[in-house]
VEXDREN-925507 format. One record per atom (N, C-alpha, C, O): residue in one letter; chain; x, y, z. Coordinates in nm, 4 decimals, decimal comma. Atoms other than C-alpha are relative to their C-alpha. Layout:
# residues N
PT rest kette x y z
PT A A X Y Z
...
//
This chain:
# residues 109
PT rest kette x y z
PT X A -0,0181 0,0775 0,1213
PT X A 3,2710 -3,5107 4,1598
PT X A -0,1000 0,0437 -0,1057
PT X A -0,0629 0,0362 -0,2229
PT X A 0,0933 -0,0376 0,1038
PT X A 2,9293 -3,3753 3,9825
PT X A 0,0450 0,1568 -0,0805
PT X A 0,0152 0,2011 -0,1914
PT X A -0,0103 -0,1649 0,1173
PT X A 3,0760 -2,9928 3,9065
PT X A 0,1277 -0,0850 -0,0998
PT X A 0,1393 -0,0631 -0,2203
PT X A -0,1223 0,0217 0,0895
PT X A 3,3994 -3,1804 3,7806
PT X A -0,0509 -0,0267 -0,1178
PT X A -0,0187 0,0376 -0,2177
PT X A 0,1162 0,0525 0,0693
PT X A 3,1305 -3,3764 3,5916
PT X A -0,0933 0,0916 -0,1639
PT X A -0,1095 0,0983 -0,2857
PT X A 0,0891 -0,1624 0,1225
PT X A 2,9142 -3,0686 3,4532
PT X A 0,1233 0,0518 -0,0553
PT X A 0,1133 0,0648 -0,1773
PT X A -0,1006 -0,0868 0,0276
PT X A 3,2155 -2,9064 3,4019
PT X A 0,1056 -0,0583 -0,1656
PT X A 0,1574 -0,0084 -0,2655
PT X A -0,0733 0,0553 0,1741
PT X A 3,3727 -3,1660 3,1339
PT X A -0,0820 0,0142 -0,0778
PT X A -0,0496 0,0560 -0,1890
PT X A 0,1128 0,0526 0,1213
PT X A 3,0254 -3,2372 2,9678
PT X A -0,0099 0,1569 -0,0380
PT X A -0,0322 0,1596 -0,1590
PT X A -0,0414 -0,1006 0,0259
PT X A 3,0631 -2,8582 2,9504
PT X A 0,0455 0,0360 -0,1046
PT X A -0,0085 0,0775 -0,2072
PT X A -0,1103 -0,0125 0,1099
PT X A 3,3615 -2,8332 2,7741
PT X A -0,0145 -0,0944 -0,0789
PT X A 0,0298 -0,0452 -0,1827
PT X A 0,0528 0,0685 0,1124
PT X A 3,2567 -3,1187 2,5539
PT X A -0,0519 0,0597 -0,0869
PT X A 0,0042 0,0836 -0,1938
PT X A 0,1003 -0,0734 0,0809
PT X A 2,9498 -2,9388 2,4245
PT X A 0,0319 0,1441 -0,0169
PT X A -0,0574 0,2271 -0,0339
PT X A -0,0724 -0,1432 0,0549
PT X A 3,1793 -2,6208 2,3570
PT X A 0,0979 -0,0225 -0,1246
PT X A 0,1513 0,0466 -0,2113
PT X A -0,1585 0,0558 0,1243
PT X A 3,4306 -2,8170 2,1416
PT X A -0,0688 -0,0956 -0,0657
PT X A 0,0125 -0,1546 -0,1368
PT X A 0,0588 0,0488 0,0615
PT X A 3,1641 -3,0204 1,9976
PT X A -0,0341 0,1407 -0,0880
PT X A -0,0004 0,1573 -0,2052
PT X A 0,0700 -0,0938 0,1023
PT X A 3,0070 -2,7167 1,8661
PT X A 0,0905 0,0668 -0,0814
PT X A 0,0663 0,0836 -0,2009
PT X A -0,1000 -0,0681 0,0762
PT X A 3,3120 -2,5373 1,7677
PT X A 0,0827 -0,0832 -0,1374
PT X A 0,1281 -0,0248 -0,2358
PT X A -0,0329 0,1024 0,0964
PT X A 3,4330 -2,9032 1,5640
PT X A -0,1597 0,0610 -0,1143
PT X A -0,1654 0,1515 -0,1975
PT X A 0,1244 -0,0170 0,1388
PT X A 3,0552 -2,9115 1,3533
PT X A -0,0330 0,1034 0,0200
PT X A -0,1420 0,0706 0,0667
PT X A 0,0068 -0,1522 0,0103
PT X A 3,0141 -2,5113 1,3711
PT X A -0,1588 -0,0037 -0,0186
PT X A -0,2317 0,0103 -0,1168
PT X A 0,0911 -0,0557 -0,0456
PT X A 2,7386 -2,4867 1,5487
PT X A -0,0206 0,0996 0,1137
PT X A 0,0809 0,1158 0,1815
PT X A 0,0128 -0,0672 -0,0672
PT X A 2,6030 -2,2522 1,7652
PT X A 0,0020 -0,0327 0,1697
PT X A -0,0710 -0,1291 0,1929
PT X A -0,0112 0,0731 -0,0565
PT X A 2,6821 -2,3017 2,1174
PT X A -0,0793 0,0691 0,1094
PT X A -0,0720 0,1917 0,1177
PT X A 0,1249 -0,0864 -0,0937
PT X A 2,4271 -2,1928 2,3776
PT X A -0,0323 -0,0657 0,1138
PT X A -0,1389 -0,1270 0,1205
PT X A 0,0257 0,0483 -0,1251
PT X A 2,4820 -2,3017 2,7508
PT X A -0,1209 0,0183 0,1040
PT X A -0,1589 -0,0492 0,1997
PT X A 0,0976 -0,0151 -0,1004
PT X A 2,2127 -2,1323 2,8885
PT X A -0,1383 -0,0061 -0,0421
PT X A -0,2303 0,0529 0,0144
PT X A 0,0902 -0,0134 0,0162
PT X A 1,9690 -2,2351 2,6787
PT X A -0,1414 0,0867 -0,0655
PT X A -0,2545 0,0560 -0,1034
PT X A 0,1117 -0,1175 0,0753
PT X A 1,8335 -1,8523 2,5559
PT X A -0,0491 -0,0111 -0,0929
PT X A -0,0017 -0,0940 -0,1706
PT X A 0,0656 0,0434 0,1428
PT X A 1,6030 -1,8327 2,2811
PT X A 0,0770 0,1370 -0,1176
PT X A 0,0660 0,2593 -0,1094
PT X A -0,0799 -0,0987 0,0686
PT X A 1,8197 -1,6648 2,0137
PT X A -0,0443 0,0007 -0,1405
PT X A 0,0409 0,0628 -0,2042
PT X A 0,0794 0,0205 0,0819
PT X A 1,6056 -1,7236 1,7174
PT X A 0,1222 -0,0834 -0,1371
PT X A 0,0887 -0,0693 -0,2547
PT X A -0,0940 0,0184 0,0837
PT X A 1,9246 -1,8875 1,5215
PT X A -0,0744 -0,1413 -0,0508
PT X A -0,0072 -0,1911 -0,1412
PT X A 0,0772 0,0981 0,0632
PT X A 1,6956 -2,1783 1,4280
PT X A -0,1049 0,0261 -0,1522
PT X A -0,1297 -0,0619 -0,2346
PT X A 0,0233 -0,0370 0,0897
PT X A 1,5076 -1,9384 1,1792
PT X A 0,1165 0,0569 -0,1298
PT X A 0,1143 0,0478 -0,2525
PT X A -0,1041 -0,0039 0,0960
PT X A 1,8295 -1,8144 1,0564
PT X A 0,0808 -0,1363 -0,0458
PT X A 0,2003 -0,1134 -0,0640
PT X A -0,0564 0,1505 0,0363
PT X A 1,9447 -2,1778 0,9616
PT X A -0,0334 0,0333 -0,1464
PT X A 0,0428 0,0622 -0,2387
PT X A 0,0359 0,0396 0,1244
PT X A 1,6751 -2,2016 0,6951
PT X A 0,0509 0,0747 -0,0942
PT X A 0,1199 0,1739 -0,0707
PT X A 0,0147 -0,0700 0,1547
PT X A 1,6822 -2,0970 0,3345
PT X A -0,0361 0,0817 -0,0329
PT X A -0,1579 0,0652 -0,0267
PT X A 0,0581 -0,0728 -0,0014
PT X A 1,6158 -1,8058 0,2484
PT X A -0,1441 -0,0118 -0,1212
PT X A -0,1351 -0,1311 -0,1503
PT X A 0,1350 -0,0081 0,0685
PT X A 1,2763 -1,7824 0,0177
PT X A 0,0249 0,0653 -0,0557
PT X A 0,0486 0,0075 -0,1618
PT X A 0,0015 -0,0865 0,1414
PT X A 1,3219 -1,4960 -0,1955
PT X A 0,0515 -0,0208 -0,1336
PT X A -0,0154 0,0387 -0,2180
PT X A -0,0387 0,0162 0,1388
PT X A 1,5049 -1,5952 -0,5113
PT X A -0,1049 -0,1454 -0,0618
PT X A -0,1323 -0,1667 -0,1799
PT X A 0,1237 0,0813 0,0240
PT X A 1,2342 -1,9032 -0,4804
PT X A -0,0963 0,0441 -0,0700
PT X A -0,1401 0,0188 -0,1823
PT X A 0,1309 -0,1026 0,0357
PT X A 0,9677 -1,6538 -0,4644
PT X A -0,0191 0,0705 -0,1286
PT X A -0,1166 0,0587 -0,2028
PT X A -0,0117 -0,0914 0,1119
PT X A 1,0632 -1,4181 -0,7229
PT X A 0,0299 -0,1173 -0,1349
PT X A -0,0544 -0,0981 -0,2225
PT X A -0,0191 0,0602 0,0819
PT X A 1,1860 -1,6819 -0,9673
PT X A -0,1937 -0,0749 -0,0513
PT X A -0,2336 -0,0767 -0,1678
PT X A 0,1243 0,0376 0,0270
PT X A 0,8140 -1,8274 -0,9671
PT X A -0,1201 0,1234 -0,1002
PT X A -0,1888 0,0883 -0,1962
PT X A 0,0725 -0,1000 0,0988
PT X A 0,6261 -1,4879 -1,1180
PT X A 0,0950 0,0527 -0,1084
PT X A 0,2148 0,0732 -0,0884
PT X A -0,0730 -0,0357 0,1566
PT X A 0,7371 -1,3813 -1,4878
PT X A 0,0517 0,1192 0,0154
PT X A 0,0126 0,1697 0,1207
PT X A -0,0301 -0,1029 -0,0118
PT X A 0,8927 -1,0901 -1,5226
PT X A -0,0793 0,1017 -0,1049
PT X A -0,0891 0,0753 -0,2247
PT X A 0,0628 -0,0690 0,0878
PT X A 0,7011 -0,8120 -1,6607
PT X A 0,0137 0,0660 -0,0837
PT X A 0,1333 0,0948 -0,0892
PT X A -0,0501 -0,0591 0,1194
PT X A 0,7076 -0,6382 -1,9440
PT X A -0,0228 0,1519 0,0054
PT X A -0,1376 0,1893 0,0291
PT X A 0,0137 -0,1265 -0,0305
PT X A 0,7872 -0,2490 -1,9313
PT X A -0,1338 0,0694 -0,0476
PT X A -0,1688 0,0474 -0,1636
PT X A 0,0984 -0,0804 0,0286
PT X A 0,4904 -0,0309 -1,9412
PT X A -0,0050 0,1371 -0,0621
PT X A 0,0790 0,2103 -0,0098
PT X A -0,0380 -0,1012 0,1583
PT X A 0,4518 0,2675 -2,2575
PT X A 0,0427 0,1247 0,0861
PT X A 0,1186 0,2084 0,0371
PT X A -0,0382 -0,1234 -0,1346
PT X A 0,4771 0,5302 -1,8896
PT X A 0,1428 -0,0227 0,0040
PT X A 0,2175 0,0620 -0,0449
PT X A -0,1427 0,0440 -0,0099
PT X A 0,8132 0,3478 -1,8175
PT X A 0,0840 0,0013 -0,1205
PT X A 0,2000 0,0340 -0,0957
PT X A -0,0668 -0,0033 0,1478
PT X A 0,9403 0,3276 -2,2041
PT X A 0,0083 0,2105 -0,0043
PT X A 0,1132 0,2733 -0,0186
PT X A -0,0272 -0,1103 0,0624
PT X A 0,8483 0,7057 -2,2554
PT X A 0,0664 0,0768 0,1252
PT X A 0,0782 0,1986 0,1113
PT X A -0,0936 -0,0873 -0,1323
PT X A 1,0524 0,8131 -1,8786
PT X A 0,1146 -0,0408 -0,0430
PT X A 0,2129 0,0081 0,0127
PT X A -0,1611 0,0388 0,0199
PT X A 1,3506 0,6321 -2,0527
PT X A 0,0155 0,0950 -0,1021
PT X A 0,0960 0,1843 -0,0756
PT X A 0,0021 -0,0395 0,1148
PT X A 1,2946 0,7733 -2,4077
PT X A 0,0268 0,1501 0,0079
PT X A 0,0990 0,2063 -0,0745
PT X A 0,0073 -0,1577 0,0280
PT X A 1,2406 1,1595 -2,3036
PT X A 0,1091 0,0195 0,0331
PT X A 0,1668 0,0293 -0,0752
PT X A -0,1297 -0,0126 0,0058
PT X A 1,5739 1,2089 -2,1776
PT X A 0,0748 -0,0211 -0,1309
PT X A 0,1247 0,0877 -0,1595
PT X A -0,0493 0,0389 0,1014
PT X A 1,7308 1,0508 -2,5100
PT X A -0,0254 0,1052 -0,1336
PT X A 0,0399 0,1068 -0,2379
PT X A 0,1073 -0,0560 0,1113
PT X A 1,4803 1,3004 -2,7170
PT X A -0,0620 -0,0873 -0,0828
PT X A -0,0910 -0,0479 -0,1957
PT X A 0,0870 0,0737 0,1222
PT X A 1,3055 1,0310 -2,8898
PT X A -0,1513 0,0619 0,0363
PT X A -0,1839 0,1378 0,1276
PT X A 0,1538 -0,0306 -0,0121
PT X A 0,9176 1,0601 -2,9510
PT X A -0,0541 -0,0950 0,1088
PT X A -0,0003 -0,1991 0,1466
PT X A 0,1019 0,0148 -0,0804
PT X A 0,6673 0,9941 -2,7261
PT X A -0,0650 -0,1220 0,0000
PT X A -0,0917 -0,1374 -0,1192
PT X A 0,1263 0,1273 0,1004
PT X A 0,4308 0,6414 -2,7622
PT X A -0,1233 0,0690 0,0587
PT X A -0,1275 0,1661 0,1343
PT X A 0,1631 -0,0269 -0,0211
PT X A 0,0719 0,6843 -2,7205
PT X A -0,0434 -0,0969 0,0493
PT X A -0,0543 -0,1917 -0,0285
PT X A 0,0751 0,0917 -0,0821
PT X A -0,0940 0,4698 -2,4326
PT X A -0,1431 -0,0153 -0,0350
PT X A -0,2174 0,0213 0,0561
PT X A 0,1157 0,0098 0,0460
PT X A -0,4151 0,3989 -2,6247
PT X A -0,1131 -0,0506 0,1223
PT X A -0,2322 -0,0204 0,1286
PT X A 0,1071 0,0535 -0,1035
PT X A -0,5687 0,2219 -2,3202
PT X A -0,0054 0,1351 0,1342
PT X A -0,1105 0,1400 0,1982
PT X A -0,0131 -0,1438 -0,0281
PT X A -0,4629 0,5908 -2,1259
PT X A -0,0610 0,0972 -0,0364
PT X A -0,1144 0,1627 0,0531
PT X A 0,0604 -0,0639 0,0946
PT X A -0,6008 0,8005 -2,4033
PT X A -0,1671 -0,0481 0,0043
PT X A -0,2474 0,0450 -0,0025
PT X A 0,1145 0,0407 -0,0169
PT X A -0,9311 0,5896 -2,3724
PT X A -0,0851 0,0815 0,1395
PT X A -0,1748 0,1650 0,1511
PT X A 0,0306 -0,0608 -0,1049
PT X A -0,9520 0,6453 -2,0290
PT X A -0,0621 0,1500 0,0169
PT X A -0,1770 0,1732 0,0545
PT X A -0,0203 -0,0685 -0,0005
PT X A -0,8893 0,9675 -2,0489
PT X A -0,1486 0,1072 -0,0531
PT X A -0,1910 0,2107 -0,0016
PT X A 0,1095 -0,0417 0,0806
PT X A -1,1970 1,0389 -2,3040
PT X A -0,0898 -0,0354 0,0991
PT X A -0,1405 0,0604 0,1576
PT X A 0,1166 0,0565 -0,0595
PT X A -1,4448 0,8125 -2,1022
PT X A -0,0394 0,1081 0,1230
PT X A -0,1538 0,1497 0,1418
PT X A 0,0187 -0,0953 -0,1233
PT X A -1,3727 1,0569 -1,7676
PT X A -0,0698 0,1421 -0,0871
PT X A -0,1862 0,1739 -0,0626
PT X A 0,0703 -0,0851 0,0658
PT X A -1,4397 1,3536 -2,0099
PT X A -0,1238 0,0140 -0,0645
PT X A -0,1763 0,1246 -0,0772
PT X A 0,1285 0,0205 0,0439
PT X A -1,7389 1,2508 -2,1570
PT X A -0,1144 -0,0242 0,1636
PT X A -0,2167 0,0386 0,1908
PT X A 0,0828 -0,0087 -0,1283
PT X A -1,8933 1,1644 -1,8132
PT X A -0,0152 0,1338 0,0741
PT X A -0,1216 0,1758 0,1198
PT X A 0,0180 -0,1611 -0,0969
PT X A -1,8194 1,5150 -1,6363
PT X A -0,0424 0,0622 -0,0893
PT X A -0,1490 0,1177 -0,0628
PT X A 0,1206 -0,0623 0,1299
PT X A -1,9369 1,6585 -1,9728
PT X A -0,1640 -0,0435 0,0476
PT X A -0,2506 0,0422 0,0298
PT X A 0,1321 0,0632 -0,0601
PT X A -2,2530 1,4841 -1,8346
PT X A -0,0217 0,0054 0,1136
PT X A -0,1355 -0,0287 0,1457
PT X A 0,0028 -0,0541 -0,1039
PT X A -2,1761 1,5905 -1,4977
PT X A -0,0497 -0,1861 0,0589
PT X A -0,1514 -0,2348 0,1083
PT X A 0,0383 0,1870 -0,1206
PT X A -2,1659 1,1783 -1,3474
PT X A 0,1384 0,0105 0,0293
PT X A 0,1430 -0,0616 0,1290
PT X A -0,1655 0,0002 -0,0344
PT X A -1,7688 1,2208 -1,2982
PT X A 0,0259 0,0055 0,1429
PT X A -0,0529 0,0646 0,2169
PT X A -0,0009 -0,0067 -0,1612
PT X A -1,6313 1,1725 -0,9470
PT X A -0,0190 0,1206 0,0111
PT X A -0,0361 0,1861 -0,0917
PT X A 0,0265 -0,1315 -0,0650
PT X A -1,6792 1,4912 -0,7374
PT X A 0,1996 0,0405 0,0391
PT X A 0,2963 -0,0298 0,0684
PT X A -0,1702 -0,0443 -0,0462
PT X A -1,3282 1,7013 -0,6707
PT X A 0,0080 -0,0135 0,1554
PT X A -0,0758 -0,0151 0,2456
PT X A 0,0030 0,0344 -0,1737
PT X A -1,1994 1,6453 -0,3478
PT X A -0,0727 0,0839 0,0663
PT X A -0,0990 0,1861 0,0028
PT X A 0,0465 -0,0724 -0,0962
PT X A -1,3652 1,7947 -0,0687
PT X A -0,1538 0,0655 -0,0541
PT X A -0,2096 0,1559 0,0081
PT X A 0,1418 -0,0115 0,0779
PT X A -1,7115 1,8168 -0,3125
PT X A -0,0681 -0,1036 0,0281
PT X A -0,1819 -0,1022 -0,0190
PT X A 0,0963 0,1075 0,0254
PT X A -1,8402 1,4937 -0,2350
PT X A -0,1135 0,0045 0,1112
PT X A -0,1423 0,0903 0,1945
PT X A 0,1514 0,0251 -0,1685
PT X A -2,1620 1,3406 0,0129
PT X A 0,0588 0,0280 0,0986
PT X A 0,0197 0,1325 0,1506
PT X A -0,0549 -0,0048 -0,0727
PT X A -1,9008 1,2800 0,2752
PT X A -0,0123 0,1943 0,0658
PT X A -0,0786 0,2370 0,1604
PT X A 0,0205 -0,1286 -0,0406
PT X A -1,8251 1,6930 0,2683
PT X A -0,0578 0,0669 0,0303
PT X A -0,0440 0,1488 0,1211
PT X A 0,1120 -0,0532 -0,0505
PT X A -2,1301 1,7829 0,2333
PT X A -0,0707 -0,0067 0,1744
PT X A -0,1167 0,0726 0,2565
PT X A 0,0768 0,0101 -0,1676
PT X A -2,2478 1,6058 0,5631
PT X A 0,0731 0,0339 0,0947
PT X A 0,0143 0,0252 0,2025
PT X A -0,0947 -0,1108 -0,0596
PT X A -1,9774 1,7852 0,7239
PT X A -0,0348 0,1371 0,0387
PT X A -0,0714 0,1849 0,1461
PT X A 0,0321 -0,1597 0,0088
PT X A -2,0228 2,1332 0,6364
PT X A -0,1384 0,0672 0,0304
PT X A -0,1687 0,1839 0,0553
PT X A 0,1427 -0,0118 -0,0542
PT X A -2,4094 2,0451 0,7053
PT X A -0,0104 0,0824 0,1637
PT X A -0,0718 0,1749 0,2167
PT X A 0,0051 0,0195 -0,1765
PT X A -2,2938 1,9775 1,0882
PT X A 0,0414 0,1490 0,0426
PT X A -0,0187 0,2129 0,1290
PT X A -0,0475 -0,1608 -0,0596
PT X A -2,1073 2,3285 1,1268
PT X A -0,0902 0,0978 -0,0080
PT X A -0,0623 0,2109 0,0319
//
């Protein structure tokens, strides 16, 4: 009388799940379908930070194709001077494979 038993409550909880379309899992395995339930997060996520505004690198990779002119990255151009003026003065990083690190290398050999 108990398999007849197991056997309906069985088929109950097969046709229960298949009525409210859920997942139906007799034996219990861990199938991780409890994380796939939730919500996903990303359009959350992303909707929360602004969207940024193209950068004068990104404007002039659209532009050169088209032939338009060029812009001038003034905060680029800065840069650009400050590194030159320092190795003019010889304080500028070291080129690869010039630095302390190499040195105490090439010491050891």
């Amino acid at each position: 009388m108990s398999t007849t038993l197991a056997a309906k409550t069985r088929h109950l909880r097969q046709l229960s799940c298949q009525i409210f379309q859920t997942v139906h899992n007799p034996t219990h395995a861990r199938t991780g379908h409890r994380i796939l339930r939730e919500r996903l997060a990303g359009p959350h996520l992303t909707s929360y930070y602004p969207i940024e505004p193209p950068t004068i690198k990104k404007l002039n990779a659209v532009c050169e194709p088209l032939g338009l002119e060029k812009l001038i990255d003034m905060q680029e151009v800065l840069r650009l001077n400050k590194i030159k003026g320092l190795n003019a003065r010889n304080k500028g990083a070291p080129k690869k494979g010039e630095g302390k690190r190499a040195a105490l290398n090439k010491k050891k050999k």
